[in-house]
C-alpha positions in Angstrom: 33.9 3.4 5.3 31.5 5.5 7.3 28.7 7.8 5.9 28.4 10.9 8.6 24.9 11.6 8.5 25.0 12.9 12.1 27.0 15.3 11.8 25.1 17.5 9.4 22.3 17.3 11.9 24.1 20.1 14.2 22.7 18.6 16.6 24.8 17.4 19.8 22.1 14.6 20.6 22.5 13.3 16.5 26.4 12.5 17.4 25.0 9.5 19.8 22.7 8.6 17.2 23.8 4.8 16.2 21.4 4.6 13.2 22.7 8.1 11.8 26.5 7.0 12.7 27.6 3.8 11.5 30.8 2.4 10.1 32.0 -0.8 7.9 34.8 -2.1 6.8 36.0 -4.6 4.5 39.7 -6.0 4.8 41.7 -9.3 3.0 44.0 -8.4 6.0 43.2 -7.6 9.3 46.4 -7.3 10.8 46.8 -4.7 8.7 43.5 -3.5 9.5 44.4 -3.2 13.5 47.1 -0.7 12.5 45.2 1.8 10.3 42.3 1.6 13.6 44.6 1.9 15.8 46.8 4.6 14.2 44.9 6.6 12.4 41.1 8.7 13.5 38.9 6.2 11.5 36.1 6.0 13.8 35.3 8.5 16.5 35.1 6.2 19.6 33.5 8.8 21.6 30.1 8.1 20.1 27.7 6.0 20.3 27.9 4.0 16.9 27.6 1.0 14.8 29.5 -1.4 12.8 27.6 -3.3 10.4 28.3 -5.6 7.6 31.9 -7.1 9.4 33.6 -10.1 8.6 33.9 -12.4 11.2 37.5 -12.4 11.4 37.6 -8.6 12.0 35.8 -9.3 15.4 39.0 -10.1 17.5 40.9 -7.2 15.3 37.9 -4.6 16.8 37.4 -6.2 20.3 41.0 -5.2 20.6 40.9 -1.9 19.4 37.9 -1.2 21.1 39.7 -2.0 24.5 42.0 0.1 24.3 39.8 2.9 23.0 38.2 2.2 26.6 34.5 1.2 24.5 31.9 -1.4 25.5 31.2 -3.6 22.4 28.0 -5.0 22.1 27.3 -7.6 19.2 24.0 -8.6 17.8 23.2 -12.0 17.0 23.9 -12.4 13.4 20.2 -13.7 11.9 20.3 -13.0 8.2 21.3 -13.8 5.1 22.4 -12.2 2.3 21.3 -11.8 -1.2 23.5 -10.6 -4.5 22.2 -10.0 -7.8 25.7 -9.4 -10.2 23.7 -8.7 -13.5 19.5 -8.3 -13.8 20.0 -9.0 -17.5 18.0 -12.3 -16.7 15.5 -10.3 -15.2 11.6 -9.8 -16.7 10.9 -6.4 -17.5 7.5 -6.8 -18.5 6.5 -7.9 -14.3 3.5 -6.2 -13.6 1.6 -6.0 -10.4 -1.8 -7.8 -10.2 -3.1 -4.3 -8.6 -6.9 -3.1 -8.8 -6.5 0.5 -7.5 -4.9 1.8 -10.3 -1.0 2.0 -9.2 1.5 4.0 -10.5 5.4 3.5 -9.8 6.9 6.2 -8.3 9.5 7.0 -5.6 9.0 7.4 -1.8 9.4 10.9 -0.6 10.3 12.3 2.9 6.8 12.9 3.7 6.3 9.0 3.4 8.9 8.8 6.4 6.4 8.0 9.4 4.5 5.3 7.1 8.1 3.5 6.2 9.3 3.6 9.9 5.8 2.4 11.4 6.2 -0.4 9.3 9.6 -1.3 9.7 10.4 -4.1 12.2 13.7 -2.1 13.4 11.6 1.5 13.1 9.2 3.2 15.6 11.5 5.6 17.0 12.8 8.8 16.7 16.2 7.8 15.8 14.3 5.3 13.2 12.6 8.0 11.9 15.4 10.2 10.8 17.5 7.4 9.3 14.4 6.7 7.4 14.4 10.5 6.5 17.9 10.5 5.5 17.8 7.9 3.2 14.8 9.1 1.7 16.8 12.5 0.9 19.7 10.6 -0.2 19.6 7.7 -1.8 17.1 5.6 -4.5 13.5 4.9 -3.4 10.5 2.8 -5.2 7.0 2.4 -4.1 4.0 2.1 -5.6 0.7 4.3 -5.0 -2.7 4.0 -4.4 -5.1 6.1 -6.1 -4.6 8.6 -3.6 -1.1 9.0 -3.7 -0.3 6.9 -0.6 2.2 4.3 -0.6 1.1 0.4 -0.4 4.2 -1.0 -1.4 7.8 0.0 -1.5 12.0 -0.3 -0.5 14.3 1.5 -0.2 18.2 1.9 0.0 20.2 2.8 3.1 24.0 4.5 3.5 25.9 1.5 2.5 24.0 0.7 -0.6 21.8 -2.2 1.0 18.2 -2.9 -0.4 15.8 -2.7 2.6 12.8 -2.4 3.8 11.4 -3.9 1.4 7.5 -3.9 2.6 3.9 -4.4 1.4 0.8 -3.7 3.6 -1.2 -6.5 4.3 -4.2 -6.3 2.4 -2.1 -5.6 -0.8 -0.2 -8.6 -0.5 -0.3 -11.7 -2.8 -0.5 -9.6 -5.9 3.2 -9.3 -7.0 3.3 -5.7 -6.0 7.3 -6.4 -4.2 8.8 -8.6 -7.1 7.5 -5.7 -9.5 9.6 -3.2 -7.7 12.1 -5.3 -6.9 12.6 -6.1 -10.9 12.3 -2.6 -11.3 14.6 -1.1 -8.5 17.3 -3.7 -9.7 17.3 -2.4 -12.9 17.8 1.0 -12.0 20.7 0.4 -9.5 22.3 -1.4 -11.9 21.8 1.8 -14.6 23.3 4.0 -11.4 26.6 2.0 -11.0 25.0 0.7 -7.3 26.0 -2.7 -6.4 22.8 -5.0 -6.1 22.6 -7.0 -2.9 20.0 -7.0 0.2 19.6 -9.0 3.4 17.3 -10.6 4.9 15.9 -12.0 8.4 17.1 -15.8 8.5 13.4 -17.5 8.9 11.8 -15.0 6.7 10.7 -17.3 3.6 8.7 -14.9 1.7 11.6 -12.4 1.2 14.0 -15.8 0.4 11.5 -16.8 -1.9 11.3 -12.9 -3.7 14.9 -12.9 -4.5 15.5 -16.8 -5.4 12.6 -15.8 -7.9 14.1 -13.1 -9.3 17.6 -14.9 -9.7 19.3 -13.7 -6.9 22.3 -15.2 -5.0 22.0 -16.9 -1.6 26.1 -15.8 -1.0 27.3 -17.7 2.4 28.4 -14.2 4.2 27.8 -14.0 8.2 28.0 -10.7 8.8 29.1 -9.2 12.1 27.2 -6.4 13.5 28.6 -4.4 16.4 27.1 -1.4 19.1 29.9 0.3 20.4 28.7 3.0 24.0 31.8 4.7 25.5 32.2 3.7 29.1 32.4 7.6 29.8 28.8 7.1 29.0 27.6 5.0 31.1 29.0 6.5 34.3 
């Protein structure tokens, strides 16, 4: 599957943009997974772009393809772990925040862009920025705001239905603001049809905690993620 937010950019530069241009794929056989890469126009090799979300027995099947494709494959270390919730009927619905500003639930808009990408361990950039734009356009958002009307707590959902960046800012931590929305944004995905699953950075025991205390499933799933540059690139 591959969402094609860069090509409604317009923009020549957005076609090289990995975080707009990414690609996953899901296969019980990867034989027959080699032929439909090899023999059909899939994936447009001549871009920069990503595969995220892989099994691990798809890596020889892509290495393969990718060679003859004439790509350089790149693989991050695989660092999290991944969380499903199948039903939230066993969640509360009565969770609220321990909040003294006055918070309302609400849902993050494009505006809140710089805010979410500033804050977001993989964000700071440009191309950051306009995944975090996109997603905000596209796809379910929660957060939860100050008296003002600024966001202090919130997540988010990106192109292949992942919870993430899930985020509170420091001084409003401790208060349940995330397992609120969490509980909340579960519920709603769940009303949508969305399947209900996140992942997390492998040493990050807060998130771990969140979910396990919301009920959700610690699935064993080692995902493969893959940068693929064309050599014609790099000449």
């Amino acid at each position: 599957m591959k969402v094609n937010w860069s090509a409604q950019d317009g923009r020549e530069d957005s076609l090289d943009d990995e975080y707009l241009n990414g690609y996953t794929l899901f296969t019980k056989e990867p034989s027959s997974a080699k032929n439909i890469l090899m023999e059909m126009d899939v994936i447009d090799w001549n871009h920069v772009l990503r595969l995220e979300g892989l099994q691990l027995c798809m890596e020889e099947v892509i290495q393969e393809v990718a060679s003859s494709k004439n790509v350089r494959l790149e693989c991050y270390a695989n660092t999290s772990k991944t969380f499903l919730k199948e039903q939230p009927c066993d969640l509360p619905d009565n969770l609220k925040p321990e909040s003294d500003n006055g918070g309302k639930v609400s849902f993050l808009e494009v505006h809140h862009a710089d805010v979410v990408n500033t804050a977001w361990k993989y964000g700071g950039s440009q191309g950051s920025l306009r995944f975090v734009k996109r997603c905000l356009s596209h796809l379910p958002s929660f957060c939860l705001l100050d008296v003002y009307g600024n966001p202090i707590s919130w997540m988010m959902m990106d192109q292949f239905c992942t919870i993430r960046n899930v985020y509170t800012l420091q001084k409003e931590r401790g208060k349940g603001h995330s397992k609120h929305l969490v509980a909340l944004f579960t519920h709603t995905l769940h009303h949508l049809g969305y399947p209900i699953y996140c992942h997390t950075d492998e040493g990050n025991i807060a998130a771990e905690k969140l979910f396990q205390s919301l009920k959700f499933t610690d699935i064993p799933f080692s995902p493969l993620w893959l940068r693929s540059i064309p050599l014609a690139k790099e000449k």
